[in-house]
N, C-alpha and C positions, 0 to 999 in steps of 0.2 A: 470431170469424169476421168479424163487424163492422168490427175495426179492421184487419183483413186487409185486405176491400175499398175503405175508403178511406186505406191505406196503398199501395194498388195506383191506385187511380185520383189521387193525388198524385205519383206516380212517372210514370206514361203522362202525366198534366197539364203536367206538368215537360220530357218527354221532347218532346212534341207544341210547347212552346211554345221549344224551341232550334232558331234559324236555322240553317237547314245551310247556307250560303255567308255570305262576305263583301261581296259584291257588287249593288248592286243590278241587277235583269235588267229590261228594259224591252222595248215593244213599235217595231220599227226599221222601218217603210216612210213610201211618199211618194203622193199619189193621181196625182200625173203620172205615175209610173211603175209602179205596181203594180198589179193588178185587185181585190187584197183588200183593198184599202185605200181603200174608196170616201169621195169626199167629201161627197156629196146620199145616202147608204143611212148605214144604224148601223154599226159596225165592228166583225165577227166575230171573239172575239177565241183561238176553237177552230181560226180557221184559220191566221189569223198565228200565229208562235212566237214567245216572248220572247230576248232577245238579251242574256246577263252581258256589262256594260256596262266590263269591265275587258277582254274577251277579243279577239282579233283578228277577231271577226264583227261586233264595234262599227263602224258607220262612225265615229262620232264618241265616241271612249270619256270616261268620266266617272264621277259619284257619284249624281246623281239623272237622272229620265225629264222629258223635252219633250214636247209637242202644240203645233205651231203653226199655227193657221187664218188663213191671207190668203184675202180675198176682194175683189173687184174691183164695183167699181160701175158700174150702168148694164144697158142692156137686155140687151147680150150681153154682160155679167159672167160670172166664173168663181169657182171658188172649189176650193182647196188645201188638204190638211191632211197635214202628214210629222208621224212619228212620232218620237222617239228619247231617247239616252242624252245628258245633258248636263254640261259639266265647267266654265262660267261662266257669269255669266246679265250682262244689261246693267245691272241694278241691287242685285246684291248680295247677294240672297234667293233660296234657290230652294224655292220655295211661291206659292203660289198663280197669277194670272192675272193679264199685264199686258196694255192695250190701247192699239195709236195707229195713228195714218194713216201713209203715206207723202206727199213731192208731189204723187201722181199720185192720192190718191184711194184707195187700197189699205190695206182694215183689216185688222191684223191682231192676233190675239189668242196670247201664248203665254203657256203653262200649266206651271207646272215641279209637281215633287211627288217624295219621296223617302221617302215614311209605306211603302210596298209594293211589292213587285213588280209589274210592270205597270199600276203605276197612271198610266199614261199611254193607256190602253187600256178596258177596260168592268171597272167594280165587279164582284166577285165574292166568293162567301163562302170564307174561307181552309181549308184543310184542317184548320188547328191550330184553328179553331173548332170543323169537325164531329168530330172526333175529343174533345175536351175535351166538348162535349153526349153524346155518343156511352158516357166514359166515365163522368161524371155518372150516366145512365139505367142502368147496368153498376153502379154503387156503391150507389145506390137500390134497384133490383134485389134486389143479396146481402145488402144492411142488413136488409131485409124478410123474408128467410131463415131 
């Protein structure tokens, strides 16, 4: 019975931890242009959808996700963050966060990252984690049986 259980929860383990697409899907708005996409609030990421970054809903298709923050200096500074899918970067890598000015004084910060979906958007806990704990306590469980 025992090895039933954890013959069963090596099989869901397995099942739970195969990508179901090829593609990475990423989070695609702009704070100039969108209301969910605030640039001064945290960014909700139940209301935005993610966008497969191969697909024609891409504005910018590619292999990994962007975040770019410009912000503008001075009293009535502003400050922007667009979201999206990216398919070159200026330097070669896409990971992590570069930073520089413009002439005019304009910083801006871009963030590449291709570890997850949406990770251009808010950390979250992956499904194939709660399911893997899930079946863990499930295995534990029948062992004690």
């Amino acid at each position: 019975m025992a090895s039933e259980a954890i013959m069963m929860f090596v099989t869901i383990l397995f099942i739970s931890l195969i990508s179901t697409g090829y593609c990475i899907q990423c989070f695609q708005c702009d704070s100039n242009e969108d209301i969910s996409c605030p640039a001064e609030e945290s960014f909700d990421s139940y209301v935005n959808a993610l966008v497969d970054c191969n697909s024609f809903e891409a504005n910018v298709p590619g292999q990994f996700c962007m975040k770019i923050i410009q912000e503008s200096p001075g009293w009535r500074g502003w400050k922007k963050i667009t979201r999206r899918c990216g398919s070159r970067t200026d330097f070669g890598v896409a990971w992590g966060c570069r930073w520089s000015w413009d002439y005019t004084g304009v910083f801006r910060e871009t963030c590449y990252c291709e570890d997850k979906d949406g990770c251009n958007g808010v950390g979250k806990l992956s499904l194939s984690l709660i399911l893997a704990f899930f079946c863990n306590i499930m295995a534990i469980t029948y062992q004690k049986l």
